[in-house]
C-alpha positions in Angstrom: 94.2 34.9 152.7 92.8 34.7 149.1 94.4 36.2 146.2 92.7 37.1 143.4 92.5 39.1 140.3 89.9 40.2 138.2 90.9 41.7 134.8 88.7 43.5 132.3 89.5 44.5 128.6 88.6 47.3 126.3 86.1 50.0 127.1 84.8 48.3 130.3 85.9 51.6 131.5 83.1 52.9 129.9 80.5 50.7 132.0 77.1 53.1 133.2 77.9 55.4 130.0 77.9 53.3 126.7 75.0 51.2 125.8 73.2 51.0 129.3 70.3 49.0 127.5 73.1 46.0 127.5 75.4 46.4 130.0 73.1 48.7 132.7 73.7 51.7 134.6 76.9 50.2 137.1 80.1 52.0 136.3 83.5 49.9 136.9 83.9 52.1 139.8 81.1 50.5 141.2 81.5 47.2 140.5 84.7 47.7 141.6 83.4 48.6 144.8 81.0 45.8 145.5 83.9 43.3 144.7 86.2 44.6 147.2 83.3 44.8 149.6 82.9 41.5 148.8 86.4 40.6 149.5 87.1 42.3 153.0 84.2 39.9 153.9 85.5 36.8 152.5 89.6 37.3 153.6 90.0 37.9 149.5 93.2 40.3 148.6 92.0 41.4 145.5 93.7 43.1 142.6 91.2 44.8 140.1 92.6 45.9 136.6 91.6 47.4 133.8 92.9 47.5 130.3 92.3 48.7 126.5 95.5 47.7 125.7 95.9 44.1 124.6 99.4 43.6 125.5 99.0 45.0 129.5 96.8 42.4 129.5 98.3 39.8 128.7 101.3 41.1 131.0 99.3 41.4 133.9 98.1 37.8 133.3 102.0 36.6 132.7 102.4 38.5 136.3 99.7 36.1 137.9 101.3 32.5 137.7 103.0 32.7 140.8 101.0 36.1 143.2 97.2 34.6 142.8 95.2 31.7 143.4 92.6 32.2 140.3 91.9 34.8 137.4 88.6 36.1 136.7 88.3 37.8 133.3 86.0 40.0 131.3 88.2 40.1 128.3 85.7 42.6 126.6 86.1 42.3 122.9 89.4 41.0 123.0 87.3 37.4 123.6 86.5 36.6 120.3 89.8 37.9 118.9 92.7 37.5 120.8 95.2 34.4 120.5 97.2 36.2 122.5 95.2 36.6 125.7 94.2 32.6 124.8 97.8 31.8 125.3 98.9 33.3 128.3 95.6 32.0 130.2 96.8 28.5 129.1 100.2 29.0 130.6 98.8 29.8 134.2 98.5 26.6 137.0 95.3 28.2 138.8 91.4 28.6 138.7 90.1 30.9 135.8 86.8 32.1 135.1 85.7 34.1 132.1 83.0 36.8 132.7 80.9 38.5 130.5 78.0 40.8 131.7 75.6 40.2 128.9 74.9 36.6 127.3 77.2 36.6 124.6 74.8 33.8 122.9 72.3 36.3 122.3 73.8 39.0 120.6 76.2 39.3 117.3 77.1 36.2 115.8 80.5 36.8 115.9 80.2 37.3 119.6 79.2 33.4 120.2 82.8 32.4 119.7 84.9 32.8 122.7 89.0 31.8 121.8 89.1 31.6 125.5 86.3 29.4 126.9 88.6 26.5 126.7 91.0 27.3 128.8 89.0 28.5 131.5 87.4 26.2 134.6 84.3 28.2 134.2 82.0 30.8 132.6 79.5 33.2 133.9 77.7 35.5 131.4 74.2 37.4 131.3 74.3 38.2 134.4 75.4 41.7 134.5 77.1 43.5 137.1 75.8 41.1 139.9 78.5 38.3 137.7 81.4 39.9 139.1 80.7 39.0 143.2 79.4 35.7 141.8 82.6 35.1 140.3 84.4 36.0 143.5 82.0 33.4 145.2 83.0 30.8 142.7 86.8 32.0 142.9 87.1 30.7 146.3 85.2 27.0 146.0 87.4 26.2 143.1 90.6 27.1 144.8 89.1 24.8 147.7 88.2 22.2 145.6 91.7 22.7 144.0 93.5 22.3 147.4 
């Protein structure tokens, strides 16, 4: 069995209430559904977290190195700011991807720069809610490729 963990940053939580016109309709419960749907299926153990707090996430990504075989992240806002989520990614030995639900290229400026893009094996953004199980799919050929 698989283990993976999908982590999302500040005000994710607020996904299907706060600017639906970008993000949609789909609440993190939801999507939170659909990926655990997704794992049963697929023999994934998934962990699903949730943070505003910059620090618990970057703990629950210290707590990773040695319980799961890749990271997916939506790092919210904290991916054009945060250093310190940068440096704990770059510590771990397995398969991230970084998630965004809207294409980060097409919105704010400051919203093209990503302090974690390289440190991750890959990237899916723009896709909305539908990224998440797509990220679950990729999850599990790069831990094959990696074995």
């Amino acid at each position: 069995m698989l283990n993976i963990l999908i982590i999302n940053g500040p005000n994710l939580n607020l996904l299907g209430e706060r600017e639906k016109d970008k993000y949609g309709k789909t609440s993190l419960t939801e999507i939170k559904r659909d990926c655990l749907s997704f794992s049963k299926e697929h023999n994934i153990n998934l962990s699903f977290f949730q943070s505003n707090v910059e620090g618990e996430i970057v703990n629950e990504i210290q707590n990773a190195r040695n319980k799961q075989n890749c990271l997916i992240i939506n790092a919210g806002g904290y991916t054009h700011t945060s250093v310190a989520i940068h440096d704990a990614l770059k510590v771990l030995e397995i398969p991230i991807i970084e998630l965004h639900i809207t294409n980060i290229y097409k919105r704010e400026d400051f919203r093209h720069k990503s302090l974690i893009s390289n440190v991750v094996d890959g990237i899916i953004c723009g896709l909305g809610a539908e990224g998440y199980t797509l990220a679950l799919k990729a999850s599990i050929n790069l831990i094959k490729n990696e074995n």
